[in-house]
C-alpha positions as CSV (number, residue, x, y, z in Angstrom):
1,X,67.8,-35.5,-33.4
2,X,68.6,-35.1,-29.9
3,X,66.4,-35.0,-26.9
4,X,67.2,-31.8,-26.0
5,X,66.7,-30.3,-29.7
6,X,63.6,-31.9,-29.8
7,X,62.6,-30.6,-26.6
8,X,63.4,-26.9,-27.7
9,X,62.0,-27.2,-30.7
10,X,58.7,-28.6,-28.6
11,X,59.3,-25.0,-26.1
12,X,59.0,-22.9,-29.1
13,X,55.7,-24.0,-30.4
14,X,54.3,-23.5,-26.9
15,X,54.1,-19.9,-27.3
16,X,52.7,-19.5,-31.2
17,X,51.0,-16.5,-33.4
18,X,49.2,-17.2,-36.7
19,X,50.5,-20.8,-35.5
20,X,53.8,-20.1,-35.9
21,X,56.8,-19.8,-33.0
22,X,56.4,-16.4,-31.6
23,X,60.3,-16.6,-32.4
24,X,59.3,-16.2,-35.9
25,X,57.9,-13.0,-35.5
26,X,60.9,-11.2,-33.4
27,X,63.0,-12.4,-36.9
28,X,59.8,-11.3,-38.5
29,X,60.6,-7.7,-36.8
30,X,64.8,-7.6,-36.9
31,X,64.5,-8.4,-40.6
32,X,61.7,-5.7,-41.1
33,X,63.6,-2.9,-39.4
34,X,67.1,-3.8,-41.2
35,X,65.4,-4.0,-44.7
36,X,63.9,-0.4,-43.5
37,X,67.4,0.7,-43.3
38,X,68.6,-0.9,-46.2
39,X,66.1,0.1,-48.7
40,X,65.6,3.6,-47.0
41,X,69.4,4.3,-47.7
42,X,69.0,3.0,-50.8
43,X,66.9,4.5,-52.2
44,X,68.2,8.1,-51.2
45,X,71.8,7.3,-52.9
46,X,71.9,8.3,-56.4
47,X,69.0,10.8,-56.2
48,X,71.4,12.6,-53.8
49,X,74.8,12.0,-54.9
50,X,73.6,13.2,-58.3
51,X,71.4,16.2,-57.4
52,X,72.4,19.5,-58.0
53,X,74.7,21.3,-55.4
54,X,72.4,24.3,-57.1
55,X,69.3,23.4,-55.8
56,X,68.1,25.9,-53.1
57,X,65.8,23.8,-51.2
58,X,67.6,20.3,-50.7
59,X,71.3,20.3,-52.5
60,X,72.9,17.5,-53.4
61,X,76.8,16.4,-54.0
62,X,76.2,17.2,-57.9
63,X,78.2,14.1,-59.2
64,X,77.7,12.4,-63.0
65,X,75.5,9.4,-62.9
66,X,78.4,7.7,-64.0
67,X,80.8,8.4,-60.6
68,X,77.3,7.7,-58.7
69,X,76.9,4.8,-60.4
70,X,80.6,3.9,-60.1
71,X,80.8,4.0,-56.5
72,X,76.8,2.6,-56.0
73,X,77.9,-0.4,-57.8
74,X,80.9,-1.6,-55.9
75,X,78.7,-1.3,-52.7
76,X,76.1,-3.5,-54.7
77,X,78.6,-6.2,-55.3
78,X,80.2,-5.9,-52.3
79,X,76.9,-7.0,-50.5
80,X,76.3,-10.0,-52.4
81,X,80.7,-11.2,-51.4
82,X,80.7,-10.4,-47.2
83,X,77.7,-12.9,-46.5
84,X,80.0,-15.8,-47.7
85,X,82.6,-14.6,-45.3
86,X,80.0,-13.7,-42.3
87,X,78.2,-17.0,-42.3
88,X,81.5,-18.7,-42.3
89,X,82.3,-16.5,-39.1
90,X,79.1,-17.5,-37.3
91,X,79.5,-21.2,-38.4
92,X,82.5,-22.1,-36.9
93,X,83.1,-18.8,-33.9
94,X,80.7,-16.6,-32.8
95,X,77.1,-18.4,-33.1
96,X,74.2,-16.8,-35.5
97,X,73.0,-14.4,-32.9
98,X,75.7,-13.0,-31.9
99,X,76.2,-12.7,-35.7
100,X,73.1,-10.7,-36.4
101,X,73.9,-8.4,-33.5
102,X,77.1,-7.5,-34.2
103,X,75.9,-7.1,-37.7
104,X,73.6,-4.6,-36.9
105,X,75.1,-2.5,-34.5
106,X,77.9,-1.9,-37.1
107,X,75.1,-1.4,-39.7
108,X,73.3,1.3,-37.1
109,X,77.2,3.1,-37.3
110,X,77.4,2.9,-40.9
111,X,73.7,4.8,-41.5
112,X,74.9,7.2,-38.5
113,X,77.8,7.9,-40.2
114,X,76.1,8.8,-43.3
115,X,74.0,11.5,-41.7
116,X,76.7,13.5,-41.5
117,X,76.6,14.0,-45.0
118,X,80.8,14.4,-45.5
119,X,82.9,12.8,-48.0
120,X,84.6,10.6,-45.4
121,X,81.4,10.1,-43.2
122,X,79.2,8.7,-46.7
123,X,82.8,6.3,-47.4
124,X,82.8,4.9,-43.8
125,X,79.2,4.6,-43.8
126,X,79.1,2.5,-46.8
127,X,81.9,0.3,-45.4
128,X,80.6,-0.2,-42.3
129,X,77.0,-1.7,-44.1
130,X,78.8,-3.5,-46.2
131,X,80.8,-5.4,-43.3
132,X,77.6,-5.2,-41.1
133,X,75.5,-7.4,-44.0
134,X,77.8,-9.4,-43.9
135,X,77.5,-10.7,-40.7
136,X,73.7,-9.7,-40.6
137,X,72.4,-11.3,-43.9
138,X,73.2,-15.2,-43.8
139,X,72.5,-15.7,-40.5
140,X,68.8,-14.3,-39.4
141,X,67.6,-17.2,-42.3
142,X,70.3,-19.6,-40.5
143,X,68.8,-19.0,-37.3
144,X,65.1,-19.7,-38.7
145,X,66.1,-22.6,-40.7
146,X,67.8,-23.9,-36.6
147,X,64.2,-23.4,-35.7
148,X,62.0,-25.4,-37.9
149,X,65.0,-28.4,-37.7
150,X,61.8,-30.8,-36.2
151,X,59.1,-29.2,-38.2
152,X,60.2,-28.8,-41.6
153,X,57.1,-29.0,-43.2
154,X,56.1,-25.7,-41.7
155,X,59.1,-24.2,-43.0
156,X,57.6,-22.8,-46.5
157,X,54.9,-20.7,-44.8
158,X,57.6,-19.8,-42.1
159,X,60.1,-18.3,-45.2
160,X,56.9,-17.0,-46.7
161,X,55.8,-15.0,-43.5
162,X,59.6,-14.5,-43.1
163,X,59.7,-12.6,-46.9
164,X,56.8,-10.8,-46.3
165,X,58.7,-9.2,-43.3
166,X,61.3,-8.4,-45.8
167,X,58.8,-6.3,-48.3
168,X,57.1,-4.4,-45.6
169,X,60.6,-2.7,-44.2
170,X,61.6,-2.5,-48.2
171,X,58.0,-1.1,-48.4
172,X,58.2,1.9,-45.4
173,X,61.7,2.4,-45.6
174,X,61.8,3.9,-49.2
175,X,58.1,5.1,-48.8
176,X,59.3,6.9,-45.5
177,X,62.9,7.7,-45.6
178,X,62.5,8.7,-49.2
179,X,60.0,11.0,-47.9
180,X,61.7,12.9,-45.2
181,X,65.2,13.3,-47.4
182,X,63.4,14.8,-50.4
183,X,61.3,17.3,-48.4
184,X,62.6,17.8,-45.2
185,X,66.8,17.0,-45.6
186,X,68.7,14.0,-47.0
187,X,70.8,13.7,-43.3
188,X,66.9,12.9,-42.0
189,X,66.5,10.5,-44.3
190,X,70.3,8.8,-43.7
191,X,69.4,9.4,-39.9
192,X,65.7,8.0,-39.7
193,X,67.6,4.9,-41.3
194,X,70.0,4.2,-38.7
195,X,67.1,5.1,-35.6
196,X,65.1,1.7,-36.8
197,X,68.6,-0.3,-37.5
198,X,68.7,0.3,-33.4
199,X,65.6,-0.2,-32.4
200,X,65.4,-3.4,-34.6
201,X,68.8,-4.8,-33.3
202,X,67.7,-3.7,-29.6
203,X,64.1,-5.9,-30.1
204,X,65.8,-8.4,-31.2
205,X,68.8,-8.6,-28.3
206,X,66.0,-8.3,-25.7
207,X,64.0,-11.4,-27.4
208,X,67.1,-13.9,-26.0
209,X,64.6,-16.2,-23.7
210,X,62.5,-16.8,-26.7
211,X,65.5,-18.5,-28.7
212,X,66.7,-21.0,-26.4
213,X,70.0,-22.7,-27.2
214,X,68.8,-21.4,-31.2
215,X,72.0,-19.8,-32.6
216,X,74.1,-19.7,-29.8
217,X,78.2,-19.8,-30.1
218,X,78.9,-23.0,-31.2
219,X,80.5,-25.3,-28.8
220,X,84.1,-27.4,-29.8
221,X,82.8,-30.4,-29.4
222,X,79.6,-29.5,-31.7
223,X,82.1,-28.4,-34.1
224,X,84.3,-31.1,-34.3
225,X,80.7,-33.6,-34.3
226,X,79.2,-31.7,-37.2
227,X,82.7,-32.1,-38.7
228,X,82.7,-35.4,-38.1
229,X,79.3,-36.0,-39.1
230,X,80.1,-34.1,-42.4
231,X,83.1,-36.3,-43.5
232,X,81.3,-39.6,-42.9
233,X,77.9,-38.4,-44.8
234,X,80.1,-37.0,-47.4
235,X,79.4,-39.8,-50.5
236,X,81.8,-40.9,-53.6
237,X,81.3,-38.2,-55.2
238,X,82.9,-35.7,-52.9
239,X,85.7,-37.8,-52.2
240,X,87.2,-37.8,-55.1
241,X,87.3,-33.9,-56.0
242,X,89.4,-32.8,-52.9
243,X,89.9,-28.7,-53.5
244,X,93.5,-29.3,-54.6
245,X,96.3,-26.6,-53.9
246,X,95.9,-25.1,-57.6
247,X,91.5,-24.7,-56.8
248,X,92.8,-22.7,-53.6
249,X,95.4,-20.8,-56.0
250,X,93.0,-20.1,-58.7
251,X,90.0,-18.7,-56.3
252,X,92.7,-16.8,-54.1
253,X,93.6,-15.2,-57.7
254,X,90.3,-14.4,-59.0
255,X,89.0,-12.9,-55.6
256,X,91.7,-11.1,-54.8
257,X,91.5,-9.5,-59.0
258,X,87.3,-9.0,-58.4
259,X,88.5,-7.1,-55.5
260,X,90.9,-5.0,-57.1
261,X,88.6,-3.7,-60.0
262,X,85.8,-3.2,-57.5
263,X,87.3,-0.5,-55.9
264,X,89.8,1.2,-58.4
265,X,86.5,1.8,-60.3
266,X,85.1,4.4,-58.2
267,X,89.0,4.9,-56.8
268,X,90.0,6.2,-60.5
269,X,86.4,8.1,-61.4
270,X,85.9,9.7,-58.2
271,X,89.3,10.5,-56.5
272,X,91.5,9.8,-59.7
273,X,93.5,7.3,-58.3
274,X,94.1,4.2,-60.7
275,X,95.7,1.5,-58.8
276,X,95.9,-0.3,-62.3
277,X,97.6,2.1,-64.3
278,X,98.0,0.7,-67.5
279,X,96.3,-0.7,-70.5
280,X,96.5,-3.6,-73.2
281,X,95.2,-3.4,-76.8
282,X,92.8,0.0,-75.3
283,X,91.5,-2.4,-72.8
284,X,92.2,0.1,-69.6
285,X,93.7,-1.8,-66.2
286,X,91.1,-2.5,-64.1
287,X,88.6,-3.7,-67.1
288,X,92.1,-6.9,-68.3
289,X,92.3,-7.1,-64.6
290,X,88.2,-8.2,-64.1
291,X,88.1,-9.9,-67.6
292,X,91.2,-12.4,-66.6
293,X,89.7,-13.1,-63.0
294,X,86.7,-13.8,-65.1
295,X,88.3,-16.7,-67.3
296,X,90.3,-18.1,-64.8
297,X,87.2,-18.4,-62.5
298,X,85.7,-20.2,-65.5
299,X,88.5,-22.2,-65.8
300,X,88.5,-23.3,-62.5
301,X,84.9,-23.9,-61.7
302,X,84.9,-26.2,-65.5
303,X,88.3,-27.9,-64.1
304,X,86.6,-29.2,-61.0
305,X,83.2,-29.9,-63.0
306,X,85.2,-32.2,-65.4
307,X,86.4,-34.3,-61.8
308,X,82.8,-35.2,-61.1
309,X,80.6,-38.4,-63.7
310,X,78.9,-37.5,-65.8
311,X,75.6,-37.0,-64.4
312,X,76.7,-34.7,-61.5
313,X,79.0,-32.4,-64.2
314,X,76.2,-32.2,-66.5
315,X,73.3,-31.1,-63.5
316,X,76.3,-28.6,-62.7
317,X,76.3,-27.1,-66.5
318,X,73.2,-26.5,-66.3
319,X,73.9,-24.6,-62.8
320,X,76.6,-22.3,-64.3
321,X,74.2,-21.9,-67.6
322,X,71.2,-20.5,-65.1
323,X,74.0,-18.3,-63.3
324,X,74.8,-16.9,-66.7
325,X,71.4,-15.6,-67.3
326,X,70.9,-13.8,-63.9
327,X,73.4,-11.3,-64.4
328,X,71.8,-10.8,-67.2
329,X,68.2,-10.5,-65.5
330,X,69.6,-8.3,-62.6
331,X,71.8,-5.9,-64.5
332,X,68.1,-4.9,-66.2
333,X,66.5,-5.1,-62.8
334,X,68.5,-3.3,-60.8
335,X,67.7,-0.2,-62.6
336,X,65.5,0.5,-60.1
337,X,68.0,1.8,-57.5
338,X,70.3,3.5,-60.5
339,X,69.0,4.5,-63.7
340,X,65.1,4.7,-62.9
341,X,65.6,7.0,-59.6
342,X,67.6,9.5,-62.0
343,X,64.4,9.0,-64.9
344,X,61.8,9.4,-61.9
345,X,63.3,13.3,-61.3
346,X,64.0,14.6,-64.0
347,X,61.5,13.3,-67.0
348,X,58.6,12.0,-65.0
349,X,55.8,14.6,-64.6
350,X,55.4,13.9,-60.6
351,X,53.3,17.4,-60.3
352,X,49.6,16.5,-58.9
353,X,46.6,18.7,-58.2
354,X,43.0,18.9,-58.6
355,X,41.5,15.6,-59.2
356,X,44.7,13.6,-59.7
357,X,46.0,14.9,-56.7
358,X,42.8,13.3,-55.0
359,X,43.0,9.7,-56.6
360,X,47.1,9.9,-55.7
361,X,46.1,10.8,-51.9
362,X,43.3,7.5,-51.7
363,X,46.1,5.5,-52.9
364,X,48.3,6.3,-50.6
365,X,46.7,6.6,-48.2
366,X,45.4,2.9,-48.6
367,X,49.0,1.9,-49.5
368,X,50.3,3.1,-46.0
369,X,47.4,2.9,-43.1
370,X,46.6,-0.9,-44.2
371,X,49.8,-2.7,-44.4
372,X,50.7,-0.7,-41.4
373,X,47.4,-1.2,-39.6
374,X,47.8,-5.7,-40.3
375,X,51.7,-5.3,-38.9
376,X,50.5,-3.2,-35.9
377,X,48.1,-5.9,-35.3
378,X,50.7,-8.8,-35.5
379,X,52.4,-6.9,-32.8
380,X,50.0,-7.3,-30.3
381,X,49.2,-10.8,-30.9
382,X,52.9,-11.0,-30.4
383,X,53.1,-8.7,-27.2
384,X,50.4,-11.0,-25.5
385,X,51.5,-14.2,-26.1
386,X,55.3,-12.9,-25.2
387,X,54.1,-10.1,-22.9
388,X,55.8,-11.7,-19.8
389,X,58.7,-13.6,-21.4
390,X,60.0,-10.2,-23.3
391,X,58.4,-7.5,-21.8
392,X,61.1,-5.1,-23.2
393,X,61.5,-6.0,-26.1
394,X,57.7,-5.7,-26.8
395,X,58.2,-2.2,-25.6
396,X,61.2,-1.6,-28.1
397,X,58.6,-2.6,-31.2
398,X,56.0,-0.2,-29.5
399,X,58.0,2.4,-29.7
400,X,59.3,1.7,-33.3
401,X,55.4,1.4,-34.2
402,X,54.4,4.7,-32.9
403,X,57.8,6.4,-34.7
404,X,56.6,5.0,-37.9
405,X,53.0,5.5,-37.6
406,X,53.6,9.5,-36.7
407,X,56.2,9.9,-39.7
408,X,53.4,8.1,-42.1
409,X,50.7,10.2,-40.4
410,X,52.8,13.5,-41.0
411,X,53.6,12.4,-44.6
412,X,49.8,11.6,-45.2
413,X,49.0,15.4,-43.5
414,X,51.2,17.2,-45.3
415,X,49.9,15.5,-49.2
416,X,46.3,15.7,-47.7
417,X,46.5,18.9,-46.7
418,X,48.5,20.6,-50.1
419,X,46.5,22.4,-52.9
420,X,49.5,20.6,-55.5
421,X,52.0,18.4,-54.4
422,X,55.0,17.0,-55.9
423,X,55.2,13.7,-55.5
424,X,58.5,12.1,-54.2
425,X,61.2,10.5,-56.5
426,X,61.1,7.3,-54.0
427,X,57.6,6.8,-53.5
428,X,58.0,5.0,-57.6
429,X,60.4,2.5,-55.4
430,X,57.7,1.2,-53.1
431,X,55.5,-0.6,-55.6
432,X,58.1,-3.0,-56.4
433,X,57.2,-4.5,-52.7
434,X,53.6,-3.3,-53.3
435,X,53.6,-5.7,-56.2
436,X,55.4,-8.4,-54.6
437,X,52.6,-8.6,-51.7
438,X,50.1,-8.3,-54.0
439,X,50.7,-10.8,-56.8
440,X,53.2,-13.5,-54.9
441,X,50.4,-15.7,-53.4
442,X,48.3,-15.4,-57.5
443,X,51.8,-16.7,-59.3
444,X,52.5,-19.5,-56.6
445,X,49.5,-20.5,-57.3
446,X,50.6,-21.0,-60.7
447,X,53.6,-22.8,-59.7
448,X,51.1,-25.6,-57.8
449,X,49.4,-26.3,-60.6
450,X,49.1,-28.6,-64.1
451,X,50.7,-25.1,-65.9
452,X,53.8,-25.0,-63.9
453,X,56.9,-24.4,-66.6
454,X,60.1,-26.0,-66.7
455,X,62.8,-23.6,-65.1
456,X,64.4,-23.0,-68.4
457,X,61.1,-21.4,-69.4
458,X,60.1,-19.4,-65.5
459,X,63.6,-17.7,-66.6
460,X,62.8,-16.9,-70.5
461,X,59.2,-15.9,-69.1
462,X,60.6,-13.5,-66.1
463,X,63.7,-11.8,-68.8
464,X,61.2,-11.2,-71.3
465,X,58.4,-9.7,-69.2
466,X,60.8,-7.5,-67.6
467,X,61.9,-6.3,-70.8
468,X,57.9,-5.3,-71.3
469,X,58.5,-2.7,-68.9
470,X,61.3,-1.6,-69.9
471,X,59.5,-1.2,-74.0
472,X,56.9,0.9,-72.4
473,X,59.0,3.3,-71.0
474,X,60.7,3.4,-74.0
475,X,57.7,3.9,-76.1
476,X,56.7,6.3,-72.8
477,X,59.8,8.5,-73.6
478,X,60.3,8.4,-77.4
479,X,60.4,11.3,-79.1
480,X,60.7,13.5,-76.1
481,X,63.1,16.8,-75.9
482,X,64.4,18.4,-73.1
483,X,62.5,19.9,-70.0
484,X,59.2,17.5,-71.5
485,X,58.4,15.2,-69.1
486,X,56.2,12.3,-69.2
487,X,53.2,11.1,-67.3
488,X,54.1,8.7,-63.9
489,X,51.9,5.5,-65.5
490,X,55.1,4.3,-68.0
491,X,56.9,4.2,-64.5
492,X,54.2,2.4,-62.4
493,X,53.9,0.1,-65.5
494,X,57.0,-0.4,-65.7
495,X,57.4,-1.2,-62.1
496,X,54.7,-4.0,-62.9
497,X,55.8,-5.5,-65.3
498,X,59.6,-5.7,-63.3
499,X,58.0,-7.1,-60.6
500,X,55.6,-10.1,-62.2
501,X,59.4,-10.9,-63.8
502,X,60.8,-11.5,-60.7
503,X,58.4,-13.5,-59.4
504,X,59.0,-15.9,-62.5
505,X,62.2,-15.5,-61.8
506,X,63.1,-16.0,-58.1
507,X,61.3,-19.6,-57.5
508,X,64.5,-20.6,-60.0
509,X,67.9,-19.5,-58.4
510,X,69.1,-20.9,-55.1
511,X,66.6,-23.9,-54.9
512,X,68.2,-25.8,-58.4
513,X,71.8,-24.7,-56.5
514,X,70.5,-26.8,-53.6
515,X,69.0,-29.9,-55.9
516,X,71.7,-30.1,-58.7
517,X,74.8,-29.7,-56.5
518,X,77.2,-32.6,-54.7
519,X,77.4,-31.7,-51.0
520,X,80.9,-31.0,-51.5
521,X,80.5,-28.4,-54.3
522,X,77.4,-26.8,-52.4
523,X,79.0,-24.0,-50.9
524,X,81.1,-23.1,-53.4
525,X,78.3,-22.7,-56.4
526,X,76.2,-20.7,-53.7
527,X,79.3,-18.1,-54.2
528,X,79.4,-18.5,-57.9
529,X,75.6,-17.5,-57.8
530,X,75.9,-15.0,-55.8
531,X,78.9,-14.2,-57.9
532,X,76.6,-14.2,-60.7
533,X,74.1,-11.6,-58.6
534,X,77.4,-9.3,-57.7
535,X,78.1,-8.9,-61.2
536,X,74.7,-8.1,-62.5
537,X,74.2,-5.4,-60.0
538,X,77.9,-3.8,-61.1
539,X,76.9,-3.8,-64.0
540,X,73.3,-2.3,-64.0
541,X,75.2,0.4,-61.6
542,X,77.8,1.1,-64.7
543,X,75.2,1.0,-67.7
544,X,72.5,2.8,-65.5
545,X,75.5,5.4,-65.3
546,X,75.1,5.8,-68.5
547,X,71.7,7.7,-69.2
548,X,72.9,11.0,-69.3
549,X,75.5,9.9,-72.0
550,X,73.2,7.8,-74.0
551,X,70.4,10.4,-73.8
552,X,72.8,13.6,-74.7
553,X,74.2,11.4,-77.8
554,X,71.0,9.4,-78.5
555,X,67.9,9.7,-76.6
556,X,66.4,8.6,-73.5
557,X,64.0,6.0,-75.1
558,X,67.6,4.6,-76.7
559,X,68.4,4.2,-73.1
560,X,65.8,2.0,-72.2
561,X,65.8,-0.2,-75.7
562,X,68.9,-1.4,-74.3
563,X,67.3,-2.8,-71.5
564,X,64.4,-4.2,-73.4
565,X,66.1,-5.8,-76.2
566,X,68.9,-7.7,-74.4
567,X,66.6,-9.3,-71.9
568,X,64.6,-10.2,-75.0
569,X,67.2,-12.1,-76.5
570,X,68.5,-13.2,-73.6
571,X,64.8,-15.1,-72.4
572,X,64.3,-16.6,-76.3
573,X,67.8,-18.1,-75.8
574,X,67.7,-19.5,-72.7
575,X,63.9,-21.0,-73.4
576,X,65.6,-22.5,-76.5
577,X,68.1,-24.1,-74.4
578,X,64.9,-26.0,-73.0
579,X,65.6,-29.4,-73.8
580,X,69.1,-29.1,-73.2
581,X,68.7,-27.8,-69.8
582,X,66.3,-30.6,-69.2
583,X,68.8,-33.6,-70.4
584,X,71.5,-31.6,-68.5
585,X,69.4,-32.2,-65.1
586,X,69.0,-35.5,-65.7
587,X,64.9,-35.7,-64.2
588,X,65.9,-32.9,-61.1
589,X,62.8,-30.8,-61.2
């Protein structure tokens, strides 16, 4: 490394909270506010695309679950696509922060624009956060990964503090924006979005001094070294798989036919216009369009597999086998932002009073005043070690602290104060990141010691005990009729049980990307993962969709059976694949 890396990665520990870079803890913040966005917008979607245009006191747009989930879907996928291109952008042009700034002032339009609450504004608004994460979401981990180049043993508590950033905006985004939609007006909830998107890409523009040279726009002649650097470290392996002109056909091909079905599916729901007019056997357009990107993807990620020996195709098997299984695991998961919101209002009993009404208002109360309370107070062990390098920027967090802490303190008056109360429909969506604080540090534990699984079995373990969730809100909702409703502790179980199967789970994914992968293959299997991720969300979006169908013709307990038996199957099969997996990795653990 360089003198003068090493001597700014020397000028950032100079200035440290919880002994970390006060750096950190401005990404700490950006990420906090943008997740705050994200999950407050998300979690307002479907509950208000699909509420009735009927209801007096906050009228929604009225659609079918299955045009919500149509159109929620495609903006799912879409997510998990625009990062490849962003981080490309940043790599080679415009630098990581400029990256995450441009990112999020496009992301602050998009949540502006879907305050409006119009056809076109809630279209534009979507596009403009897709396009925005894309330049926003690769790069705030690429310009913390720049930082700990010198210290990378640090860099595990750094992602950990990092992630926890993550879960608190998840955490007071839905808890808050959900809040003020639902009782007040869904354009508050769009608009209180887009206020913290500002202030958290302000914050972060002011913090410059801190960063240094960190993520700055690339110069030519550090391109053309890291270039050069690249081809020389580049081993046997990668030189002989070049990405031939037929690789660059086939993934031209399949993009451009992932793309196509993407958007004539809410195109031809919503507005009724099919772009793919045609069908094959009963198979409609868009549906042979997706199935033949799907086998000529397959074909070309086994065609450039079968280039590599033997030991590096069969580690990259057992890459494409793990992908495999996580659209299965996230087309049950995702639920949560589709199927579950709908289940939350209209069959969960969310009427409190008396005594319930207390317990709910100790709980909540805890739930918001302490997380908020131990954030607040990492804010002003960041304002005085920073207090003279950023004084503004300090001042921008303030400010963001005191909006949040009198929207929580309102929401706390006005359950506190209420004889009955019903609770929100996206107060259920916070103890996913509830859960994820809680029990993270109890099943890394785990991990560390003698019982830590194989991955074949972390993945069997975390498909099956999400499936437990969704069997008790099955059991929850069986024999139900209409207008019943059933008591909130299936969903909060259920929300357990989700959670303790993502946390089996997510150790898994990117990191056996990273060990199992030639260099030259690397980027390319990150897409196929996420790839994997896109597709799993599209499809929880489309069979979420479903749950007015399958409860009118079935029942709702029907519903969720689907959800618990194919995750089932799905973890028995892939456990059973055990030893395989293991001889496929050849000793990678």
């Amino acid at each position: 490394m360089s003198t003068n890396t090493t001597t700014i990665q020397n000028d950032f520990f100079k200035s440290t909270v919880l002994g970390h870079p006060s750096g950190l803890f401005v990404l700490f913040f950006t990420e906090m506010w943008e997740r705050f966005s994200f999950y407050g917008m998300r979690v307002l979607l479907i509950n208000f695309l699909t509420m009735s245009i009927l209801d007096k006191t906050n009228p929604g747009w009225g659609w079918s679950a299955e045009n919500a989930g149509a159109l929620y879907g495609t903006y799912a996928l879409l997510l998990y696509i625009t990062p490849i291109f962003g981080g490309i952008v940043a790599d080679k042009y415009i630098g990581y922060r400029w990256a995450v700034v441009i990112g999020s002032i496009i992301m602050t339009f998009g949540h502006a624009s879907m305050a409006l609450d119009t056809p076109l504004s809630l279209y534009a608004g979507l596009g403009l956060l897709v396009i925005g994460t894309g330049f926003f979401k690769p790069n705030m981990t690429s310009i913390l990964s720049e930082m700990y180049k010198s210290v990378p043993e640090k860099k595990d508590g750094a992602y950990t503090i990092f992630y926890m950033g993550v879960n608190a905006g998840a955490f007071f985004g839905m808890m808050l924006c959900g809040y003020l939609a639902e009782k007040v007006g869904w354009s508050y909830g769009f608009g209180l979005a887009g206020v913290f998107m500002l202030f958290g890409t302000l914050q972060f523009w002011l913090a410059k001094p801190l960063f240094g040279t960190v993520g700055e726009v690339p110069s030519k002649a550090k391109r053309l070294a890291e270039e050069e650097a690249a081809k020389t470290s580049v081993n046997a392996e990668d030189k002989r798989n070049p990405f031939t002109l037929v690789d660059k056909i086939l993934i031209a091909v399949t993009t451009i036919g992932g793309l196509l079905y993407a958007f004539n599916d809410p195109l031809s729901k919503i507005g009724g216009i099919n772009m793919l007019p045609f069908e094959i056997n009963g198979l409609s357009g868009q549906n042979v369009v997706v199935l033949v990107s799907l086998i000529l993807f397959l074909i070309l990620v086994t065609w450039r597999m079968m280039r590599y020996t033997n030991i590096v195709r069969d580690r990259m098997i057992a890459v494409v086998i793990f992908a495999f299984f996580t659209v299965f695991f996230w087309m049950s998961f995702e639920q949560g932002a589709s199927s579950l919101v709908i289940f939350a209002r209209d069959n969960v009993d969310r009427t409190l009073a008396g005594n319930s009404l207390t317990v709910f208002n100790i709980v909540n109360s805890l739930l918001t005043v302490v997380p908020l309370a131990i954030i607040t107070w990492v804010l002003i062990l960041l304002a005085k070690q920073t207090g003279k390098t950023i004084p503004m920027s300090n001042v921008v967090l303030a400010i963001c602290f005191l909006g949040v802490w009198a929207v929580a303190g309102w929401m706390l008056y006005q359950y506190l104060t209420a004889e009955s109360s019903e609770i929100t429909v996206s107060w259920f969506s916070i103890l996913n990141s509830f859960f994820i604080i809680a029990l993270a540090s109890t099943v890394s534990k785990l991990w560390d010691s003698k019982y830590n699984p194989s991955a074949a079995v972390k993945y069997g373990l975390g498909l099956i005990i999400m499936a437990i969730g969704f069997g008790l809100l099955a059991y929850g909702a069986y024999g139900i009729s209409a207008g019943v409703k059933v008591s909130m502790i299936w969903l909060v179980l259920a929300y357990l049980f989700h959670t303790l199967g993502e946390l089996f789970v997510s150790p898994v994914g990117l990191s056996y990307v990273s060990k199992l992968v030639p260099g030259r293959m690397i980027a390319f299997m990150f897409g196929m993962w996420y790839l994997a991720i896109a597709i799993g969300n599209k499809l929880a979006a489309i069979l979420g969709g479903q749950i007015e169908n399958i409860t009118k013709e079935y029942s709702l307990s029907t519903f969720f059976l689907i959800f618990t038996i194919v995750p089932v199957v799905a973890g028995l099969i892939v456990m059973g694949l055990n030893p395989l997996l293991k001889k496929l990795m050849h000793n990678v653990h």
